[in-house]
C-alpha positions, -999 to 999 in steps of 0.1 A, spaced: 785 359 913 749 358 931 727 329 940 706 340 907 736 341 884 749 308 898 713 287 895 709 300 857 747 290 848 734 251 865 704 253 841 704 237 812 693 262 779 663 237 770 654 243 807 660 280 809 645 284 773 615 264 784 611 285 816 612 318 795 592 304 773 563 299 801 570 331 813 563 350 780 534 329 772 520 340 805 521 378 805 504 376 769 472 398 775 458 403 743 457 368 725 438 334 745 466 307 745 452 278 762 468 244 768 454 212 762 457 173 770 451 142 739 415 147 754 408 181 754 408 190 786 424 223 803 458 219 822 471 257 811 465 287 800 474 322 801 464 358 816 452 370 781 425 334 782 410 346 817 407 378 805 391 368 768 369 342 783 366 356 819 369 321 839 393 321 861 422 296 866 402 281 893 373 273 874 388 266 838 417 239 852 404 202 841 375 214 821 370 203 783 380 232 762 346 228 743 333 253 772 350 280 754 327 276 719 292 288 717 268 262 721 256 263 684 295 253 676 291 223 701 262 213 683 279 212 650 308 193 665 334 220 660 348 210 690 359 175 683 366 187 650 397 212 660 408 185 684 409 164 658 429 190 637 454 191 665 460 159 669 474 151 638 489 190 631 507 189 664 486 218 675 458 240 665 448 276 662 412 293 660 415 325 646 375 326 649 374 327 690 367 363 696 330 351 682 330 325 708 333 346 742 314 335 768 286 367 779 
C-alpha cells in the first residue's frame, strides 16, 4: 500500500467526498459557480467564473458578488434581491448571468 492509498483509507468519506467535491467544482469550465458569505461577498469560485466574468482570483476574492450584474441590475436592486433568495432557499441560482458579463 502507498502513501496515497494509506492517507485516503485515514480520511473520512464526508472528508474525501467533500475534497472531490471541490475538485469537480473547480475544473467546471463552462458554468460560473461562485461562492458566497451571509453578506455577499466572494470567498470561492471556480475556473469556469474567471473565465465567464474574466476577473481573476486575485481581484474577485472579498469583493461583493453585485460586481458580477450590470449596473442597470444594481440599480433595480437585483442584487440584494437574490441574496435575499439565498438566504432563505439555502442557495441561489441565476440562470440569467450570461446577460450580465462584464465587457
Amino acid at each position: 500500500m502507498n502513501k496515497r492509498t494509506r492517507r485516503q483509507k485515514r480520511e473520512s468519506p464526508r472528508a474525501l467526498g467533500d475534497k472531490l467535491f471541490r475538485l469537480m467544482v473547480e475544473k467546471v469550465a463552462n458554468h460560473a459557480i461562485t461562492g458566497l458569505d451571509l453578506e455577499g461577498r466572494i470567498f470561492s469560485r471556480n475556473a469556469g467564473a474567471e473565465k465567464i466574468f474574466g476577473y481573476l482570483k486575485e481581484e474577485i476574492i472579498g469583493e461583493n458578488f453585485s460586481i458580477l450584474f450590470t449596473p442597470e441590475d444594481r440599480r433595480l436592486g437585483m442584487p440584494g434581491q437574490e441574496l435575499e433568495n439565498a438566504r432563505t432557499r439555502g442557495g441561489g441560482e441565476d440562470r440569467s448571468a450570461p446577460r450580465r458579463l462584464r465587457w
